[in-house]
N, C-alpha and C positions, 0 to 999 in steps of 0.2 A: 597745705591743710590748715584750715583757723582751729586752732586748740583752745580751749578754755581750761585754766587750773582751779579745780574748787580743793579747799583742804587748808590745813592749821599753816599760819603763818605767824613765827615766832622768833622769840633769843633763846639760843641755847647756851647753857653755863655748865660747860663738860671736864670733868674730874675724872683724877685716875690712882685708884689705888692698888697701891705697891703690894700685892699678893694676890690671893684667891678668893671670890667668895665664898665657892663649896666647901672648905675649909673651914669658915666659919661658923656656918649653918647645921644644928644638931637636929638631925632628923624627927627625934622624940620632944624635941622643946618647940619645935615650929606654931605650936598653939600661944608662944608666949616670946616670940623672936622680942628681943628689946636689945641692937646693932646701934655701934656710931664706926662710920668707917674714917679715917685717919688719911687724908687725901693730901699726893705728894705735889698736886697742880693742877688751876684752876685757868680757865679758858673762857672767854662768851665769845660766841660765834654769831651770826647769822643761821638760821633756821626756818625751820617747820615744812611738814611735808611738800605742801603745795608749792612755797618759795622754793624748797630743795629743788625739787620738777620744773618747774620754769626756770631756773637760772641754766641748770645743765642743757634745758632745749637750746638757752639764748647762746651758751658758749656755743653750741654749734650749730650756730647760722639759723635757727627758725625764732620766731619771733609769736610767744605764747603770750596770751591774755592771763591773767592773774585776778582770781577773784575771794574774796574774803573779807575779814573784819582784822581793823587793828585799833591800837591806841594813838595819841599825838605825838609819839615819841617814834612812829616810825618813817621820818622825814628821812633822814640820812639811810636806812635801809632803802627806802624806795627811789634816790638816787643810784644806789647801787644796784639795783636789779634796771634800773633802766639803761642804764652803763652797759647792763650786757644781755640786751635787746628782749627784757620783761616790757609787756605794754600792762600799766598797773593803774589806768584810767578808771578798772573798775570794783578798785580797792576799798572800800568802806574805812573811814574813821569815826570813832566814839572817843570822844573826848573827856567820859567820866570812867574810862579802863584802861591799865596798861592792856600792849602787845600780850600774847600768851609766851609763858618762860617754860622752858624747858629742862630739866635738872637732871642731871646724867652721870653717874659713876659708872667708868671700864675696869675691870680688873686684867690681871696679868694673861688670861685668859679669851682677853675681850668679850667677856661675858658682862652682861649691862644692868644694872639696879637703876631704875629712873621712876619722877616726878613732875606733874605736869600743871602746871596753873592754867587756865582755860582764860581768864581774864577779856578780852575784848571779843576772842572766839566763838563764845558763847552768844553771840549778837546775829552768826553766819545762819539763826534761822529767819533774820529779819530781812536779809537778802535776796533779792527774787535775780533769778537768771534772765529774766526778759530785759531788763534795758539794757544788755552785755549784748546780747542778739541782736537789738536793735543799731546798737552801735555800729557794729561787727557786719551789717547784711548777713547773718544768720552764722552758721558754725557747724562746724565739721564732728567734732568730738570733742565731748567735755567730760573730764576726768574726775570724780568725785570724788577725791582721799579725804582722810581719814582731820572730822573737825566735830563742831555742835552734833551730836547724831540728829537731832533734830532739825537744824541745819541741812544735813545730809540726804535725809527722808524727803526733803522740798527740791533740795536739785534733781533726785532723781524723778519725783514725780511732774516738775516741770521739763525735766529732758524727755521724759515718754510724750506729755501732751505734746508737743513741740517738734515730737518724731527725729530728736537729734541723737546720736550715737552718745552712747557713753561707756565708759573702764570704770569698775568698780573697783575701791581701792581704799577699803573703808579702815583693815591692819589694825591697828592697836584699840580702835574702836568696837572689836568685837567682844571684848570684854567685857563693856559696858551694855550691849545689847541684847537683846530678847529674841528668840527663834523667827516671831514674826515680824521685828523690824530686821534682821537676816536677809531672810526670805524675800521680802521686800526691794534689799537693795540690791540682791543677785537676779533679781527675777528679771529675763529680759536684756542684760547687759552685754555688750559687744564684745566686751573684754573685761575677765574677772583677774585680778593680781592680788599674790596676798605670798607669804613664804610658808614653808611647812608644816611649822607648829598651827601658823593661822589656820592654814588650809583645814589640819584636822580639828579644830575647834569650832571653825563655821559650821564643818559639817555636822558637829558633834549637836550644836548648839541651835542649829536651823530645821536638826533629823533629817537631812538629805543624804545619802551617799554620795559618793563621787560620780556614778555615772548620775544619780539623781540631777545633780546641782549641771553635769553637762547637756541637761536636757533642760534649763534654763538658762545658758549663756550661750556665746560664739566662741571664744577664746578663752582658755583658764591658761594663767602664767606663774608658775608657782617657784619661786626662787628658794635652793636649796645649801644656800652659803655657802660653802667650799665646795659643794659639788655641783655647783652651776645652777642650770635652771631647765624646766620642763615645762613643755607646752603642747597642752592636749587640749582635742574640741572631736567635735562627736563626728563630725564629715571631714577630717585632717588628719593626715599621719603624723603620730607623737614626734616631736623635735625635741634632742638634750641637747644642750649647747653647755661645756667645761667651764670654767671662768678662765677667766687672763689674766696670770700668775700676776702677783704684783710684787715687785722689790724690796718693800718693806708694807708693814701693817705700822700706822701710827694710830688710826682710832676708825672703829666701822660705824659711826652716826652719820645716817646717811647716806649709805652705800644702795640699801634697796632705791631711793630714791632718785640715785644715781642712777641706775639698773633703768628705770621708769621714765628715765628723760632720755636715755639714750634709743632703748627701744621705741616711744612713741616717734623721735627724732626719723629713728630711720622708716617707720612706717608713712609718716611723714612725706618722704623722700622715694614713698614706692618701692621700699627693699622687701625681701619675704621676711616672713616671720625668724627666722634661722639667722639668717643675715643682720635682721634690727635687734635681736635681744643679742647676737653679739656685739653689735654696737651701743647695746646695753651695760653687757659685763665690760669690757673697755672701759666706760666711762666709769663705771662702780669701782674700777681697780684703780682708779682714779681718784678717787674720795677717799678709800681704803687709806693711800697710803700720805695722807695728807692730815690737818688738825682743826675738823671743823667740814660741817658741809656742802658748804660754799669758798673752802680756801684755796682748792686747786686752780689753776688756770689749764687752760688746751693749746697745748703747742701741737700744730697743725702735722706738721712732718714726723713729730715724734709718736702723736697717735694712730696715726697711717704706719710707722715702722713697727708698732708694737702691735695692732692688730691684724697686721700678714704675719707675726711671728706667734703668735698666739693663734691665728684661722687661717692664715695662706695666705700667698698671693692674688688669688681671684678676690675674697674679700675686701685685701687690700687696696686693691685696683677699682674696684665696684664704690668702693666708701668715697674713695679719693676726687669721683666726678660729684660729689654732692654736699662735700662738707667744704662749709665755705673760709 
């Protein structure tokens, strides 16, 4: 399957402070919060949504197209996604913006405070999907995460004229937008992803309900952090798929992302829905327990043993003819 990744590609600069935030936060002063939190350890990573999603394809074995804006400063990032089989041919550089930064405090909680400079990303409306297509002999499905919404409005409406599939996966960008660019980006889409709180906020913010909004998509995949993930569409029987306990938690930046490369992977690969979004949670438990969202690597036989121990042997067996 040719994938195409549209969505922010960034550094992230991820902090961890030694407590709670709820603790901090006085419910009657929140008109006037003025917070410095006191961070015991500072990290830069590789990031941003879309890079997230294509690396986790390239660890296992498929080989995604990567499309966005960056700065001149992401040389050494795009050897590294090429390293592990990113094709980033049709990567945009702007020479008068950094990459987009990513700012991130975890607390003890793994509950997350962040800031986001948009910097070169902001250019992703100047980007057309057509000479990606051309390159490519056309494309299978192209994943819109979450960048310029503006940016974002153009992919989808050149994926519709173009009759190409595409995953809606717009997530922290809904904040920023309006009922009718919403509506817009769910209208029509193959597959909508987003986690729970998102979910009830599109819906809050689009005035769809849920079966509304299923009468505009194919597939809604709704990740519910510790307790897995659900996947409902209007002609499918609902699938819950558990997570895959993970060993330790070092930091969850990333993990949805995670979630996102391993399901497209196995869709990919012809698995069901049931089968890919557990090769989804795998790979998220994966990021989970690592620092940064790109720092894990895929030990082949290690992830085949933890995913028949977490889904069975059938799983196990079925993953094992297709991950390379």
């Amino acid at each position: 399957m040719k994938i195409v990744v549209t969505g922010s590609i960034a550094t992230d600069h991820l902090m961890h402070f030694k407590g709670r935030f709820a603790e901090q936060l006085l419910p009657d002063q929140l008109h006037q919060v003025s917070l410095s939190f006191l961070v015991d350890k500072l990290v830069i990573r590789r990031g941003g949504v879309a890079a997230n999603m294509a690396y986790g394809m390239g660890v296992l074995g498929e080989h995604p197209t990567l499309l966005g804006a960056v700065g001149p400063d992401f040389d050494d990032y795009r050897k590294w996604l090429q390293e592990h089989g990113v094709d980033c041919e049709s990567v945009q550089v702007f020479d008068h913006l950094h990459t987009a930064r990513f700012n991130c405090t975890t607390d003890d909680d793994m509950a997350q405070i962040a800031s986001f400079y948009t910097g070169a990303m902001a250019e992703g409306r100047n980007i057309s999907l057509q000479p990606t297509v051309d390159r490519l002999g056309g494309i299978d499905l192209l994943i819109v995460g979450a960048h310029d919404p503006e940016g974002m409005l153009r992919n989808t409406s050149e994926a519709t004229k173009l009759g190409i599939a595409r995953a809606a996966d717009f997530s922290q960008q809904i904040a920023l937008m309006d009922g009718e660019q919403i509506r817009t980006l769910t209208d029509g889409a193959a597959y909508l992803l987003s986690n729970d709180y998102e979910k009830n906020l599109l819906e809050s913010k689009s005035g769809w309900s849920d079966a509304d909004v299923l009468d505009h998509v194919g597939i809604r995949v709704t990740t519910l952090g510790e307790r897995g993930v659900e996947i409902t569409g209007k002609d499918i029987e609902r699938v819950y798929v558990p997570i895959a306990r993970e060993v330790r938690k070092v930091d969850p930046t990333g993990v949805g992302d995670g979630f996102r490369a391993g399901f497209f992977a196995g869709l990919s690969w012809g698995l069901s829905l049931e089968r890919s979004a557990q090769v989804g949670s795998m790979l998220a438990t994966l990021v989970i327990e690592t620092d940064g969202p790109q720092e894990y690597a895929l030990d082949r036989a290690d992830f085949i043993k933890r995913l028949g121990e977490a889904y069975g042997d059938d799983a196990a067996a079925e993953v094992t003819t297709h991950l390379s």
